[in-house]
N, C-alpha and C positions, 0 to 999 in steps of 0.2 A: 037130256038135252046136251048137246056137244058147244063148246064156246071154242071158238077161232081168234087168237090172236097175232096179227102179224107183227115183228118184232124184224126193227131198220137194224142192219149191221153199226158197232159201236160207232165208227166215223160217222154213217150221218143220222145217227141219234144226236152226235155230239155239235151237228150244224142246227139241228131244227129251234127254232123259235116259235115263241107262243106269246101273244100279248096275257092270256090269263088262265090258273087252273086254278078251283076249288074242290079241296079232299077236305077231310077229316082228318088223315093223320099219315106222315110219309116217314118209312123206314130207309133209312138209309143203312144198305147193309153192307158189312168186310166180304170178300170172296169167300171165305169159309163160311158164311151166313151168320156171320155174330154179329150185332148190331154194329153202330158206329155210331148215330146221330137219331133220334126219332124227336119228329116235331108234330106238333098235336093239338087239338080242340079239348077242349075239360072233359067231353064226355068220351074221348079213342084214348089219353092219355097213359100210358105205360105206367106202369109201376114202381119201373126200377128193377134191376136185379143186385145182390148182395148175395157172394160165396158162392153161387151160381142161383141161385132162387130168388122168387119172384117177390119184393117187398108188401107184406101185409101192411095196408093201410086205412087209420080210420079217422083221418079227416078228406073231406074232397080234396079231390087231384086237378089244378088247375091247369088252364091251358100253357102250353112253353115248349120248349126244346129239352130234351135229357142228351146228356154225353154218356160215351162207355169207353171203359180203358181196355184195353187190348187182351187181357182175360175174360172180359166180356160183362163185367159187375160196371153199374152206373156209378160217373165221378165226377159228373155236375149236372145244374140245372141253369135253364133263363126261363124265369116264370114271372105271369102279371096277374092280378086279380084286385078284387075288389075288398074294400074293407068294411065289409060289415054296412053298408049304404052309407059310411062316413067317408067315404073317396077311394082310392086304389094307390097300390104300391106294387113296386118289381124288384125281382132278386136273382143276383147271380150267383151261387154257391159251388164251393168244390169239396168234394167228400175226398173218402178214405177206401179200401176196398170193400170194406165192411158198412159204407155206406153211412159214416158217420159226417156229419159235417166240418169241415176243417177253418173254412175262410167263406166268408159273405162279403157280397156290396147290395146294401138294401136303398129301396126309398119311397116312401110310405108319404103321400100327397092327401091331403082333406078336400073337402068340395069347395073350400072356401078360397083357397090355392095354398094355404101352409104346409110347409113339407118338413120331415126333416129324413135325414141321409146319416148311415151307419156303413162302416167297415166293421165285421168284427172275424173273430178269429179265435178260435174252439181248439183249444188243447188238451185232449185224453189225458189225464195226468195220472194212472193208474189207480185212481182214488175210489174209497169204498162212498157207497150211496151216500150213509148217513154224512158225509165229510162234504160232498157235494153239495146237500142240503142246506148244510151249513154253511158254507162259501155262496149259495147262492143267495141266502138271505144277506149274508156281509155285502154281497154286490148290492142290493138294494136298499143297505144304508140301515139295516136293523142294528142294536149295540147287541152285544151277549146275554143281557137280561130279556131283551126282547124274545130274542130267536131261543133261547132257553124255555121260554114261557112259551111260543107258540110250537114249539117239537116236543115239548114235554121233556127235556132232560135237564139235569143241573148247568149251571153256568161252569163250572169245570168241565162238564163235559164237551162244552158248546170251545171251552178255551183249549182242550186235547186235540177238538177235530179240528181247529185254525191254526195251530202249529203243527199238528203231522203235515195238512193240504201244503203248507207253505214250505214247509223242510220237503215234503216229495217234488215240489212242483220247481225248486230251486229256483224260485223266486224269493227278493230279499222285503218285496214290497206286499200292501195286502191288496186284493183283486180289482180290478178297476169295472167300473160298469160300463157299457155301453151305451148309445147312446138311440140306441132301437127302442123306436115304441109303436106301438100295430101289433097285428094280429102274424104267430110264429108260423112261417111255411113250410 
């Protein structure tokens, strides 16, 4: 079966109007065919690329917009979804080329109308796993006997990995939380 599409010269593609279109998912692409912008339904939504590949993921992919930087690997998002039947939140994110997150604006609404709204801001600090662990339990307010007890190491060690993080991270202060609470996108 042959399909025929007629195709208006740019100029008056770039006159015509239309009161309405429904797709599922529109690529907007660079001349050389790398993305630019792909905006999408939860179930067309793209993946992502990183380093040129396609990001493996395994939570649902909501519906939103992805950005791509001019290598062609994805370097933000505008996505909305729902939380869990406790209301919905939206977030704007910009990564790294590696697809890491760098900076958010979140805002995460209940059904009842209470909201609350996060800026936050993700900094690689070149840090080993276990050190991360332990910084992220500090963010959530555990002391070092605590987080010593739930990782299973000594409290020396919990006090090694809170001064390497903080002499690598040449910060003079110790980690501040955020103020995000919902479900991570």
């Amino acid at each position: 079966m042959l399909f025929v599409a007629r195709v208006a010269p740019p100029s008056a593609a770039r006159n015509q109007k239309s009161g309405e279109i429904d797709v599922e998912r529109i690529n907007v692409m660079e001349r050389d065919a790398r993305f630019g912008v792909v905006i999408s339904n939860e179930a067309r939504r793209h993946p992502g690329i990183a380093n040129g590949k396609a990001i493996k993921r395994t939570r649902p992919r909501l519906p939103g917009m992805l950005f791509f930087e001019p290598a062609g690997d994805k370097m933000g998002r505008l996505i909305f979804g729902g939380n869990g039947g406790k209301g919905h939140f939206g977030s704007l994110t910009f990564d790294t080329g590696q697809g890491d997150q760098t900076i958010g604006c979140r805002h995460l609404e209940s059904d009842d109308g209470a909201y609350s709204t996060a800026l936050e801001m993700w900094q690689r600090l070149g840090l080993a796993r276990p050190e991360l662990e332990v910084l992220g339990l500090v963010v959530e307010g555990l002391i070092n006997r605590e987080i010593a007890g739930r990782l299973f190491v000594s409290e020396n060690t919990v006090k090694t990995h809170v001064a390497h993080a903080l002499g690598n991270s040449g910060r003079g202060g110790a980690p501040r939380p955020s103020t995000r609470r919902g479900p991570p996108c």
